[in-house]
N, C-alpha and C positions, 0 to 999 in steps of 0.2 A: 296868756293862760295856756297850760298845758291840754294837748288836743284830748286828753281823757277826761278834765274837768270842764271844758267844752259839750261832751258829747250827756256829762250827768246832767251840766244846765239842764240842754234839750229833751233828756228824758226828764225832770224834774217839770219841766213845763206843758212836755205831752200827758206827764199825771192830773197837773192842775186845769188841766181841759179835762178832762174824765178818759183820758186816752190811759189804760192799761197798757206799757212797754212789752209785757210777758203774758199774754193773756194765753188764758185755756181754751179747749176748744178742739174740733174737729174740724181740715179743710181739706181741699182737693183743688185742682189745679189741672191742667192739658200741659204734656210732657213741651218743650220748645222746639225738641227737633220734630216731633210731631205735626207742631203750628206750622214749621217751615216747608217741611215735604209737602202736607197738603195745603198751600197757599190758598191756592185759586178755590178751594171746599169755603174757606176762611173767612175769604176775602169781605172787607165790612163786615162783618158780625163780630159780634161780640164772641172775647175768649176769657179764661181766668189763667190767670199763672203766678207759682208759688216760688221763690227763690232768693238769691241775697244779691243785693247791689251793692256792684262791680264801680261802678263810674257813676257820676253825678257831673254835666255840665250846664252852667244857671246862666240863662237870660232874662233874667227881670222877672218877669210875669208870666214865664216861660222856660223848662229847664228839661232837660236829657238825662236819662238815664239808660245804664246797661243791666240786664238781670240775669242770671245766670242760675238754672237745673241742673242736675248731674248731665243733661242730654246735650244740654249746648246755651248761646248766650241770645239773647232777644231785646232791642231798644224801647223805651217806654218815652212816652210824650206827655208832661204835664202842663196843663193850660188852666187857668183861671177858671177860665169861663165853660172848661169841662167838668170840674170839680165843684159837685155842691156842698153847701153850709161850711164848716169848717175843714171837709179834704185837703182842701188847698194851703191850710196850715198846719197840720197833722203832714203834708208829702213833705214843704220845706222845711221841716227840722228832721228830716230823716237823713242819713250818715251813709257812705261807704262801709260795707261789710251788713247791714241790717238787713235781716229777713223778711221779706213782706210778701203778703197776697194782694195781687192787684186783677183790676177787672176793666175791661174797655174793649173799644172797637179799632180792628186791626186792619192797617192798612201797608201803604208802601209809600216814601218821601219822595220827593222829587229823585232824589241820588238813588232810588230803589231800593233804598231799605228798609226791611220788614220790621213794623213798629208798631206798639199799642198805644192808642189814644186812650189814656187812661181815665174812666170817669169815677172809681172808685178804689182803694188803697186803705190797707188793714196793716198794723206796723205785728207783724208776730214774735221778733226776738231783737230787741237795740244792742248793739253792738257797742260797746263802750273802747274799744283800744283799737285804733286804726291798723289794717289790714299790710302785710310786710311791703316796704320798696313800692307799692303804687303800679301792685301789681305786673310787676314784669319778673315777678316769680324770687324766691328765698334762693340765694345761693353759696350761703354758707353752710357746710353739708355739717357739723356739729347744729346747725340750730334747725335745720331743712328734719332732721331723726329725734330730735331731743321735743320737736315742736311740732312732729309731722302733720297735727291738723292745720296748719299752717300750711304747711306743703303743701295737703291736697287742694285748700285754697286757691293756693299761688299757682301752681303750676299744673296743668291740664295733664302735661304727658306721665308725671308721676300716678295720677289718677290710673290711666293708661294699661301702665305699665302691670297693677294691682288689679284692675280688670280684667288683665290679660290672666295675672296668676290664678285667679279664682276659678277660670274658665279652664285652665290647667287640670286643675284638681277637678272638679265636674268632667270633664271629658275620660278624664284615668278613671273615676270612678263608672262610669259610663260603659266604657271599655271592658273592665275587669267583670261588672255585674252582666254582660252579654257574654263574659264565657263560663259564669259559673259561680265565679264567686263570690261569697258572701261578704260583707264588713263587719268587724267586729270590735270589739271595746277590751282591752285587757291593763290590769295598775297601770298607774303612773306611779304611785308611793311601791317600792318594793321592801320585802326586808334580806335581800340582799343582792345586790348589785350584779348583776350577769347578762350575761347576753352582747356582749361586746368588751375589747380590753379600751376601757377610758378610765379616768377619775372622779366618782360619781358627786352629787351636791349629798350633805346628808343634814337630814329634819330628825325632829323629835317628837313622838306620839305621847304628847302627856299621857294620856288616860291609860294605856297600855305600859305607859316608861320605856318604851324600845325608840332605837335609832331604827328609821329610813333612809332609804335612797330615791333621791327622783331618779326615775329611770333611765338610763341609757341606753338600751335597746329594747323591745317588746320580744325579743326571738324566744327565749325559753318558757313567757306563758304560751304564745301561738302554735309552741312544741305542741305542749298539753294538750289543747286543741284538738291537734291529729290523734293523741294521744286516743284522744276521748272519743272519737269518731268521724271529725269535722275534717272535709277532705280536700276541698278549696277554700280558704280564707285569709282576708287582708285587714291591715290595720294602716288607718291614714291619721297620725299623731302625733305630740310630740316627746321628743327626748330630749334629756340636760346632759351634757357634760362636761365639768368643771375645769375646762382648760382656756387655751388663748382666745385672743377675737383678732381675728383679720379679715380681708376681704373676702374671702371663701369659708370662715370659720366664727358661727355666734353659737354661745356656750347653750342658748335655746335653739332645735333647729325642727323642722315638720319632715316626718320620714312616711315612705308609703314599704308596709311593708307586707308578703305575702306567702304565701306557705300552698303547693298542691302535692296530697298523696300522689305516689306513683307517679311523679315526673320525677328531672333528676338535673343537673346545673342546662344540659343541653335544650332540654323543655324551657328552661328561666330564661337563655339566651334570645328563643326564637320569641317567646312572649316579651322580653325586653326594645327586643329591634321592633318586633309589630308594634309598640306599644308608643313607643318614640318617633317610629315613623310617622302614625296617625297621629300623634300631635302636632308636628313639625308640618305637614300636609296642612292638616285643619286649621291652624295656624297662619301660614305662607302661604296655604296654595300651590306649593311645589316644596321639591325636597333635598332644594339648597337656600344654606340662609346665611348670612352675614353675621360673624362673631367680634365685634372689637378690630374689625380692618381686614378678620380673613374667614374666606367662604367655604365652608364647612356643609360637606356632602352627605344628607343621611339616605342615600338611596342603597335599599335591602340588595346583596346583604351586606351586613358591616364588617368590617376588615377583626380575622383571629390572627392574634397571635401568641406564643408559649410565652410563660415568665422568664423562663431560662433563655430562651434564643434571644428575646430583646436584651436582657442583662448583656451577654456574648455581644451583642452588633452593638448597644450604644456604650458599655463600661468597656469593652475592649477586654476581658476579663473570663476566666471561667467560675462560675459559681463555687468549683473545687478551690480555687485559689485562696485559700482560708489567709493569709499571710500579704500579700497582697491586697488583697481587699481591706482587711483593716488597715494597712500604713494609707489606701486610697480613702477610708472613712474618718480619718486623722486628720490629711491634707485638707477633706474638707471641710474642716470642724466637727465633726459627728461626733456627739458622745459616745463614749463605746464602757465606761465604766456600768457595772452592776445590767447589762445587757449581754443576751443569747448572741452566737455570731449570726445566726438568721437574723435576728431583729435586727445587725448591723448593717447587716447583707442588704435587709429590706429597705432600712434609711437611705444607702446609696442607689438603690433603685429608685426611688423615689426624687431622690436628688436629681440623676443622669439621665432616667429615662423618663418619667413621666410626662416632663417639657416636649417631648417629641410626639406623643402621641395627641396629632391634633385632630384630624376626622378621628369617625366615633372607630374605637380600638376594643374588641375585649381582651383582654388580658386572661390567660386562660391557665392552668397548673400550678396556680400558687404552693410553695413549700408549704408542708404539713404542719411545722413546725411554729410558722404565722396562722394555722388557720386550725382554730384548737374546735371547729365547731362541724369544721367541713369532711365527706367520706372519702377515705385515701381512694386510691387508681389502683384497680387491684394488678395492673400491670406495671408500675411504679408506685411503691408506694410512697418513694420520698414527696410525692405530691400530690395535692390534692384534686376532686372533683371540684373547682373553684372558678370564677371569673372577677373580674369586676370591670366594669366598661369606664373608660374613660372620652373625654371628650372638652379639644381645647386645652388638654395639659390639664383637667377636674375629672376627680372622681366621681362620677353621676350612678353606678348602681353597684351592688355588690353582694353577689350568689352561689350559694353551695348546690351539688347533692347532698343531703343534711347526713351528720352521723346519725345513726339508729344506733348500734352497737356500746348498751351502758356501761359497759368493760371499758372497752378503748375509750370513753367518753370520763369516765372518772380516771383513767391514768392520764389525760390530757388534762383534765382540769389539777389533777397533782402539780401536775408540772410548772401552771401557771402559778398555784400559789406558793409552790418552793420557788421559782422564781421569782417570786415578788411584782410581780404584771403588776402593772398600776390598777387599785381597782378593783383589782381580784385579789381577794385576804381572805376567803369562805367560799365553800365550794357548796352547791346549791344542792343538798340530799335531798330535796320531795323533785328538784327537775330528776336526777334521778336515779328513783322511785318508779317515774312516770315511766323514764324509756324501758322499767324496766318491767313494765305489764306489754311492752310492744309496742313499739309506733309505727309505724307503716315506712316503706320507703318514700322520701321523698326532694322535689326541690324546694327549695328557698329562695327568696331576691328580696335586697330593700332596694330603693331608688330616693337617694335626698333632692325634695320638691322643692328647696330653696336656689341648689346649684339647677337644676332643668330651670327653672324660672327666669333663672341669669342667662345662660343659653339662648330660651327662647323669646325672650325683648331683650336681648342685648347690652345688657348689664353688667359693668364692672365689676361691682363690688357686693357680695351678700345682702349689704345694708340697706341695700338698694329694691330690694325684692320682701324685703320685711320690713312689716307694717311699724312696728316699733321696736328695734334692736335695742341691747342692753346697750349702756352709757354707763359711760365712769361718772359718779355725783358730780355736781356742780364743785 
């Protein structure tokens, strides 16, 4: 008999007792790691605890189990002759993976392990399809994502890992509201795509008949914002955009992103390092950590460097080299048709140089030409007030001093749609509109929460750090 027509027998039989498999109800339970720390509080008294059984091993008229709370796992002792009226046939049809509230007096075995003599057992949720591999965890990573409740079953440190991120985001938020500022909520549907050069998803508003876009960046409502008055504020959410998926890239991704009048990229820097250092501290406890086999220093301050000088030390190369640089963007396959020579420029940086930047690096001057959002250097203007930190050869934040200037801001955004940017096919007149009642000077920074997450538990792969990544159908 297959072990799923097996497990219906046994709920079909706990019915015909008057046992409810799924019953309704309100319960409570004592967390397990709780029972354990305070043993000796414990000790012989009765405890309750609510959780799913891990293990089942039967000695006749006497059988073992393991149970398991998000807190930790606790063994459970059933006896015959501890179990009144029907208990003791209501435990022995109960399964691996089923929910139960149990209630008994806690002791320790001989071997010293902390165990409840169970005299009473409520079945809360039967489990009908047995639990992956026999628990020694899912490890094929197609079915570990596609089935992650499964995962968090199987394997504890996955749990972990997700704990860790949650604690991530609470801490940033933590941080950010002790210097000021505020959180806020702005679309996810846009009617038109901006704030970042990607290729966006696009929906349809029956009722209205217009196309959307999920959004790809939050930046030009957040402008408004300033626009409006609002002079510190963040948004922790997400954006889409319609491109690949790899280890570092899910077409869904969670961005923390934030806006203060009157600072400027230097303000975003110094709030960036403080902001990463206190996680990495909070975290570890010190403030080097181990990345994938190498140990990665975030002790203040973080190493600057120009766009142009790394280009010059790892391409060998002067950014002038127009002629050059393309037959080097050629060799390495780079497409270079229907692209700006910057944007080629920039693929080979990213190719050459990025892989070197392993302790945290900002990257500081980016060319104008890539950065259609950020305020030139009024002592160069081929480039911009710009950063973005890398860390590990990943891109982890990325900051302007913001253009104010609606002039220079609509000839930049010209450019992007005579050039055909991915993305960008409409230029956004009410964004402005807006700059052009005044927006204050200011900085800008987004920081992607799913590359930090990777970083700080040690994560390969994106996938790994989110809760349910896109999948190609079955």
């Amino acid at each position: 008999m297959h072990e799923r027509d097996t497990r219906i027998e046994r709920l079909n039989k706990l019915r015909d007792m008057g046992i409810s498999p799924y019953p309704a109800g309100k319960y409570s339970g004592m967390k397990i790691e709780l029972i354990k720390e305070q043993f000796d509080s414990y000790n012989e008294k009765e405890v309750n605890v609510i959780g799913r059984l891990y293990a089942i091993r039967e000695h006749g008229k006497v059988f073992f189990a393991d149970i398991k709370d998000e807190s930790g796992k606790l063994q459970l002792y059933f006896k015959k002759d501890f179990l009144p009226g029907q208990q003791f046939d209501i435990a022995q049809l109960l399964d691996i993976g089923d929910v139960v509230s149990v209630a008994g007096q806690l002791t320790k075995t001989r071997t010293g392990e902390i165990t409840v003599i169970v005299k009473n057992v409520n079945l809360l949720s039967k489990s009908l399809r047995p639990l992956p591999e026999k628990w020694h965890g899912l490890t094929d990573a197609e079915v570990r994502y596609r089935q992650r409740y499964l995962d968090l079953i199987s394997n504890d440190d996955v749990k972990k890992v997700f704990n860790v991120r949650f604690r991530i985001i609470n801490l940033l938020r933590e941080f950010l509201r002790s210097k000021g500022f505020l959180e806020v909520e702005t679309p996810m549907m846009q009617p038109i795509a901006g704030g970042a050069t990607a290729r966006p998803f696009i929906t349809h508003h029956n009722a209205l008949d217009i196309e959307l876009y999920l959004r790809v960046a939050p930046e030009l409502y957040l402008k408004r914002l300033l626009v409006g008055g609002f002079e510190k504020i963040f948004e922790l959410n997400k954006n889409f955009r319609n491109e690949g998926i790899s280890t570092r890239h899910n077409p869904e991704f969670t961005m923390m992103e934030l806006y203060q009048a009157y600072g400027d990229y230097s303000t975003m820097m110094e709030l960036t390092e403080q902001l990463i250092n206190m996680l990495v501290k909070e975290l570890h406890g010190k403030e080097q950590i181990e990345y994938q086999g190498t140990v990665l220093n975030f002790s203040l301050p973080f190493r600057r460097a120009k766009y142009k000088d790394l280009f010059r030390e790892e391409v060998g190369l002067d950014m002038t080299d127009t002629s050059r640089i393309l037959e080097l963007a050629e060799s390495l396959s780079i497409p270079i048709s229907n692209k700006t020579y910057m944007k080629i420029a920039n693929d080979v940086f990213e190719n050459k140089v990025e892989s070197k930047l392993v302790n945290p690096t900002f990257v500081v001057e980016y060319p104008v030409e890539i950065s259609p959002l950020a305020k030139q250097k009024e002592d160069d203007p081929s480039v911009t007030e710009r950063f973005e930190l890398f860390v590990s050869s990943m891109e982890i934040a990325n900051a302007f001093t913001e253009l104010n200037d609606p002039l220079e801001q609509k000839k930049r955004f010209e450019r992007q749609v005579a050039d055909k940017e991915e993305g960008m096919d409409k230029i956004d007149d009410d964004f402005l509109s807006a700059l052009e009642y005044g927006m204050p000077p200011a900085g800008g920074l987004g920081i992607g929460i799913d590359r930090l997450t990777m970083l700080l538990t040690n994560q390969a792969s994106i996938r790994d750090v989110i809760l349910f990544p896109l999948q190609r159908p079955k």
